[in-house]
One Martini backbone bead per residue (centre of mass of N, CA, C, O) as a GRO file, in nm:
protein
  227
    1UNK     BB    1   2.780  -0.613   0.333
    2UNK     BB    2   2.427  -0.503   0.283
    3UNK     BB    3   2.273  -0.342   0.405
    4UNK     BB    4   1.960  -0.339   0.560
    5UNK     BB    5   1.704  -0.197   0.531
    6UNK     BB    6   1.406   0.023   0.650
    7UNK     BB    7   1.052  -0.054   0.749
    8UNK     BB    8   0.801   0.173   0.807
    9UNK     BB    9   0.452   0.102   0.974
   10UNK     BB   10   0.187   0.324   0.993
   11UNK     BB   11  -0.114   0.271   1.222
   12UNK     BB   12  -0.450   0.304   1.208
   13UNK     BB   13  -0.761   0.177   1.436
   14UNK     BB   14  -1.115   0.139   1.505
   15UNK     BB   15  -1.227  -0.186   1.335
   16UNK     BB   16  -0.931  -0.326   1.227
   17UNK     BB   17  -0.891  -0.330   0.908
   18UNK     BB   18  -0.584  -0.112   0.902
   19UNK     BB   19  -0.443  -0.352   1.061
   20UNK     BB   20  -0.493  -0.598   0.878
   21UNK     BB   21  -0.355  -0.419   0.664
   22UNK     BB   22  -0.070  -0.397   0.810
   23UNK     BB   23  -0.001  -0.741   0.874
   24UNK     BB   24   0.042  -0.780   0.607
   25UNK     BB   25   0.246  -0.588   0.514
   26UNK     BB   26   0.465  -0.732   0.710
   27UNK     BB   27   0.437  -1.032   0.599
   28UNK     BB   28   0.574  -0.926   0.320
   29UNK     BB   29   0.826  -0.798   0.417
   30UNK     BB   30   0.932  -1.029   0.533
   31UNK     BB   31   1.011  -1.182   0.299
   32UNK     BB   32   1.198  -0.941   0.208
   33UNK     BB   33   1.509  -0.916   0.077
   34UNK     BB   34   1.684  -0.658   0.272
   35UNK     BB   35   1.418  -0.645   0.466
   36UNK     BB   36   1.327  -0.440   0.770
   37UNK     BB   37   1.061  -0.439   0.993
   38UNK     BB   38   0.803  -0.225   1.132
   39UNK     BB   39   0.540  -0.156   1.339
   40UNK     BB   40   0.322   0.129   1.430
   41UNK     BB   41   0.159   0.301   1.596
   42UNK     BB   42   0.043   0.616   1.577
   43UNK     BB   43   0.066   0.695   1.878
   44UNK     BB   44   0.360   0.603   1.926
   45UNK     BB   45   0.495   0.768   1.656
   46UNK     BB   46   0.786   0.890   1.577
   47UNK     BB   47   1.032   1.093   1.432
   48UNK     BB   48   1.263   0.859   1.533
   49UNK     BB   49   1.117   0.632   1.307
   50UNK     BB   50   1.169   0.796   1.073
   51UNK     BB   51   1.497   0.842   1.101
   52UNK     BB   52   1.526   0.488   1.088
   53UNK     BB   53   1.426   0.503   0.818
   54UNK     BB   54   1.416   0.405   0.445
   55UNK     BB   55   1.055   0.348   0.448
   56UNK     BB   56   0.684   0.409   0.401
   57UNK     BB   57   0.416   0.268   0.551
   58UNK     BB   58   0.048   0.342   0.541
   59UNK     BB   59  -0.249   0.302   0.773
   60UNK     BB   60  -0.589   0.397   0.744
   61UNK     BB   61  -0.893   0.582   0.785
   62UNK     BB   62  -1.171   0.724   0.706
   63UNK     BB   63  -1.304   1.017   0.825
   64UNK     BB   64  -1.502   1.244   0.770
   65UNK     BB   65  -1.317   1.276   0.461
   66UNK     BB   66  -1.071   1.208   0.680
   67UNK     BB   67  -0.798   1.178   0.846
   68UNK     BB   68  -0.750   1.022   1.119
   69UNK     BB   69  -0.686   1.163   1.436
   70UNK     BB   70  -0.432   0.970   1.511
   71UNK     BB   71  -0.276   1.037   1.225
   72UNK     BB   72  -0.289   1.320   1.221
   73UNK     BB   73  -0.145   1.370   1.466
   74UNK     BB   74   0.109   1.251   1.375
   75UNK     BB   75   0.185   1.423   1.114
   76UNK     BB   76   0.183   1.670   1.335
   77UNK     BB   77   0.443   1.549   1.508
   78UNK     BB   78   0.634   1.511   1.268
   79UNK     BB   79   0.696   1.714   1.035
   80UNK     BB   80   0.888   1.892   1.136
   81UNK     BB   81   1.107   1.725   1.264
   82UNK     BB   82   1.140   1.586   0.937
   83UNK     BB   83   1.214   1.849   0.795
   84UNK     BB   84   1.468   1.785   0.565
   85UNK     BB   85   1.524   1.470   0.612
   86UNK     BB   86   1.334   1.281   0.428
   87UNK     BB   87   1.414   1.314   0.130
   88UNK     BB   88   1.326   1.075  -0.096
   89UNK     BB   89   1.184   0.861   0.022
   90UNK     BB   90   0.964   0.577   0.033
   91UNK     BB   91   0.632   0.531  -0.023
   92UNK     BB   92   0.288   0.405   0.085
   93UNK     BB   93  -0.088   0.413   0.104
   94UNK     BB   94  -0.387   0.291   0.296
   95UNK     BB   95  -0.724   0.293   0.242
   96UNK     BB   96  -1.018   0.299   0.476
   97UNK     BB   97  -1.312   0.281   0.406
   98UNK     BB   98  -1.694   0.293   0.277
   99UNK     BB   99  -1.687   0.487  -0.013
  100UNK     BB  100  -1.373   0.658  -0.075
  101UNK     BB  101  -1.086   0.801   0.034
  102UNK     BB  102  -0.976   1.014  -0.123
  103UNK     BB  103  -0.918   1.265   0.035
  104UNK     BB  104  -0.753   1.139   0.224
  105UNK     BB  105  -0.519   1.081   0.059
  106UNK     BB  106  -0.458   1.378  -0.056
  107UNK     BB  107  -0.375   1.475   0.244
  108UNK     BB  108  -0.113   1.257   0.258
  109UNK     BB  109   0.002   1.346  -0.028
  110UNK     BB  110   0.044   1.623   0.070
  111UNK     BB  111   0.238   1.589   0.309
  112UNK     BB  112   0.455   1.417   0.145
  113UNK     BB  113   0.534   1.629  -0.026
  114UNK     BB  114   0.662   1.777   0.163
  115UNK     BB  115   0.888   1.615   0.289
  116UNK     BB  116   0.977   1.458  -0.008
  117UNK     BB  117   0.870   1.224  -0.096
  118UNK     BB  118   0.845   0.919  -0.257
  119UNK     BB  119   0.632   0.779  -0.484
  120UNK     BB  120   0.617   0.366  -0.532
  121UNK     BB  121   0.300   0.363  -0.558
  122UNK     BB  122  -0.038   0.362  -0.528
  123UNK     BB  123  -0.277   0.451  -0.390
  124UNK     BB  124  -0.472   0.280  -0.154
  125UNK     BB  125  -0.858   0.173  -0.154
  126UNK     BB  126  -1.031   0.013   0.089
  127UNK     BB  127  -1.375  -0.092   0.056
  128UNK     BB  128  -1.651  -0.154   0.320
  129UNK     BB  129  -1.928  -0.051   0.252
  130UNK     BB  130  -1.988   0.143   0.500
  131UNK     BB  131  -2.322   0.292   0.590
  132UNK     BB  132  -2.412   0.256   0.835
  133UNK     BB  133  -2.369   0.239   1.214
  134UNK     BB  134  -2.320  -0.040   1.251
  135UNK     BB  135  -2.098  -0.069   1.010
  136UNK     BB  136  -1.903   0.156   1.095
  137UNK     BB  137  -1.853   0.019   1.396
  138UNK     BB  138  -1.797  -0.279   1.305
  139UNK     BB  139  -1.618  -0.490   1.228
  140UNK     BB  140  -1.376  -0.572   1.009
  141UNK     BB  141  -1.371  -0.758   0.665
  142UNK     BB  142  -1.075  -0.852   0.455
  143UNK     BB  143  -1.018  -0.927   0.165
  144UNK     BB  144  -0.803  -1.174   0.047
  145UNK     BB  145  -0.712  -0.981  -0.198
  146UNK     BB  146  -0.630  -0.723  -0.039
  147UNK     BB  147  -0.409  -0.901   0.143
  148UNK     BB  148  -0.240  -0.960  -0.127
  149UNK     BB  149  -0.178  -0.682  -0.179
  150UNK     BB  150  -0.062  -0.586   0.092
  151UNK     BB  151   0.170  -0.780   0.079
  152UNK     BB  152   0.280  -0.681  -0.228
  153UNK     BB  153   0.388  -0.370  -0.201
  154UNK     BB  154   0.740  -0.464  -0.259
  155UNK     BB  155   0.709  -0.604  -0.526
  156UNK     BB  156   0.837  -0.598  -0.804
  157UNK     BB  157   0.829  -0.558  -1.135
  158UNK     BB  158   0.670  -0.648  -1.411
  159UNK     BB  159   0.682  -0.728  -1.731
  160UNK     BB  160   0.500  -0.661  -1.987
  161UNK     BB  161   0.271  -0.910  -2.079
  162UNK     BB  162   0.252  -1.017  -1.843
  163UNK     BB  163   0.082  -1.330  -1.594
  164UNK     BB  164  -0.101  -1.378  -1.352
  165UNK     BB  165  -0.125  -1.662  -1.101
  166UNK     BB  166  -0.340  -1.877  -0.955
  167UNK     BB  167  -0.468  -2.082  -0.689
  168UNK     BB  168  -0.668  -2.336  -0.605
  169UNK     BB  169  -0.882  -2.556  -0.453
  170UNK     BB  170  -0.879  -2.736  -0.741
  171UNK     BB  171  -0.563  -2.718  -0.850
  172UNK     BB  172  -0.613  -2.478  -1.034
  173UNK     BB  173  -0.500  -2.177  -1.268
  174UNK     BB  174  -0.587  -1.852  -1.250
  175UNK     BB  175  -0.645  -1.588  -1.357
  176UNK     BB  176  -0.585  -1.265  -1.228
  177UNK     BB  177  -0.885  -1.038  -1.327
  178UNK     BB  178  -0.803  -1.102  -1.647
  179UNK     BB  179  -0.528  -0.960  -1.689
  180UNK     BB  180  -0.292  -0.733  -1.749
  181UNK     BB  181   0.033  -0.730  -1.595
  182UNK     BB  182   0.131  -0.401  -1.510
  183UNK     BB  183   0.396  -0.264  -1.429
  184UNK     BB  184   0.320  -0.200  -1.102
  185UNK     BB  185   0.309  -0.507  -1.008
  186UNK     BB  186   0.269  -0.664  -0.689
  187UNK     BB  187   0.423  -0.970  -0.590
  188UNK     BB  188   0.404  -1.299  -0.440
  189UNK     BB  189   0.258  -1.554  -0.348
  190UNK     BB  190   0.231  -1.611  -0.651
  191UNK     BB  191   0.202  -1.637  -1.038
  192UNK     BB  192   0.463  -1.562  -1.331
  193UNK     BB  193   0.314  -1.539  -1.699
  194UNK     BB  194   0.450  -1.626  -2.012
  195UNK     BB  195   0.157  -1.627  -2.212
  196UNK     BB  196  -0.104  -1.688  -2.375
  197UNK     BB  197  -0.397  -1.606  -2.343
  198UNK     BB  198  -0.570  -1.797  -2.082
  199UNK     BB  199  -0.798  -1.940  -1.828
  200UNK     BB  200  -0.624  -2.207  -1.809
  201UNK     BB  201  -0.377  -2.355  -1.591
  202UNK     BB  202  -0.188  -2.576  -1.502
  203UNK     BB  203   0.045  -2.662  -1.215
  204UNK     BB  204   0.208  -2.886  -1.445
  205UNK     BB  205   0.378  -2.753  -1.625
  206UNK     BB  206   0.657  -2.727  -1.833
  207UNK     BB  207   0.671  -2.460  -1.892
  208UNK     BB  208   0.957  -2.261  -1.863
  209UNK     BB  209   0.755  -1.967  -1.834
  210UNK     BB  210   0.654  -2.096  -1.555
  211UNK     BB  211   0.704  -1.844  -1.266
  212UNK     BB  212   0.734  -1.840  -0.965
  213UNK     BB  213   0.753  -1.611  -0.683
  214UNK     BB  214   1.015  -1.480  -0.487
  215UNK     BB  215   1.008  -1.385  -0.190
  216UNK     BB  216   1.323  -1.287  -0.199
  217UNK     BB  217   1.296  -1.051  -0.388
  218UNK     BB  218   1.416  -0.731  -0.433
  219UNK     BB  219   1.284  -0.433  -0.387
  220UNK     BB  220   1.298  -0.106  -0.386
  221UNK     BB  221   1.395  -0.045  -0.090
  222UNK     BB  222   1.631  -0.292  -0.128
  223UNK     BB  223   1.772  -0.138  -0.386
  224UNK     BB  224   1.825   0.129  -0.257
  225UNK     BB  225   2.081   0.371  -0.222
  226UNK     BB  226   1.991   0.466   0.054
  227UNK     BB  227   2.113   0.428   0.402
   0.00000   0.00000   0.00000
């Protein structure tokens, strides 16, 4: 039998933010067949946390347009001695931010490259528009779409134009963003419908093409060759 990867999400919170997307990352990763998560904060992860994982999600928030101080630490303390050793492994990123994140980003992606990481989703920025000194302070706010990204992080691609749809409160399922499902979407817990656009669908449909989304299906990371 195929052993389980191992995915290893290391993240730092100030103010909350970052922490819960980092635990929806978790409850996603938990849901994906072939694959052992599990998370730690940056200040406790160590370079042998690196060496035991297949494969690595990053959350962090950006503090004066850079990796925040506890983050940088750890990529600082683990560089070197993991420097040629995890090369080629997955990873992917996300930013909290106030209202930017970009440098942030830039920086991290900066890191892995030198590791020689394989980036296997696109970084992600998820802004709190916090721009006063008491909003920078406040504890952070998640919205539910942006934790519903987090949670499907490691789920496989769907073919082109294909379409997302959710469920809502009143029993009807909507288009999500209304748009079509580009190459590198990632879900979980939603379906995706191969069907002519058209804005409301009934959850109750027979067509044959309407298709949940297996929280069992495997990931790019449970299905990565690397042992």
């Amino acid at each position: 039998m195929q052993k389980d990867k191992s995915l290893l999400i290391v993240w730092h919170s100030q103010t909350g933010g970052s922490k819960v997307l980092a635990d929806a990352m978790l409850a996603g990763a938990a849901q994906t067949s072939g694959l052992k998560a599990r998370a730690i904060a940056a200040e406790l992860a160590s370079a042998q946390h690196l060496f035991d994982a297949n494969g690595y999600l990053f959350a962090f928030p950006e503090n004066l347009a850079a990796i925040s101080g506890v983050m940088k630490a750890f990529f600082d303390r683990c560089y070197y001695p993991c420097l040629g050793k995890i090369e080629g492994r997955p990873y992917a990123l996300t930013v909290c931010a106030g209202s930017d994140g970009s440098n942030a980003v830039r920086q991290a992606e900066r890191i892995a490259t030198g590791w020689r990481l394989k980036k296997v989703a696109d970084s992600r920025i998820v802004c709190t528009h916090a721009q006063t000194p008491e909003a920078i302070l406040a504890p952070k706010v998640i919205s539910e779409a942006e934790l519903a990204e987090a949670r499907a992080n490691w789920v496989p691609r769907w073919p082109r134009g294909w379409r997302l749809v959710y469920s809502d409160q009143s029993g009807l399922c909507s288009l999500f963003t209304q748009r079509t499902v580009p190459d590198d979407a990632r879900i979980t817990t939603l379906s995706v419908v191969s069907l002519p656009s058209r804005n409301r669908l009934t959850p109750s449909s027979s067509d044959p093409l309407v298709t949940p989304v297996a929280a069992k299906m495997q990931s790019p990371l449970a299905s990565s060759s690397r042992s």
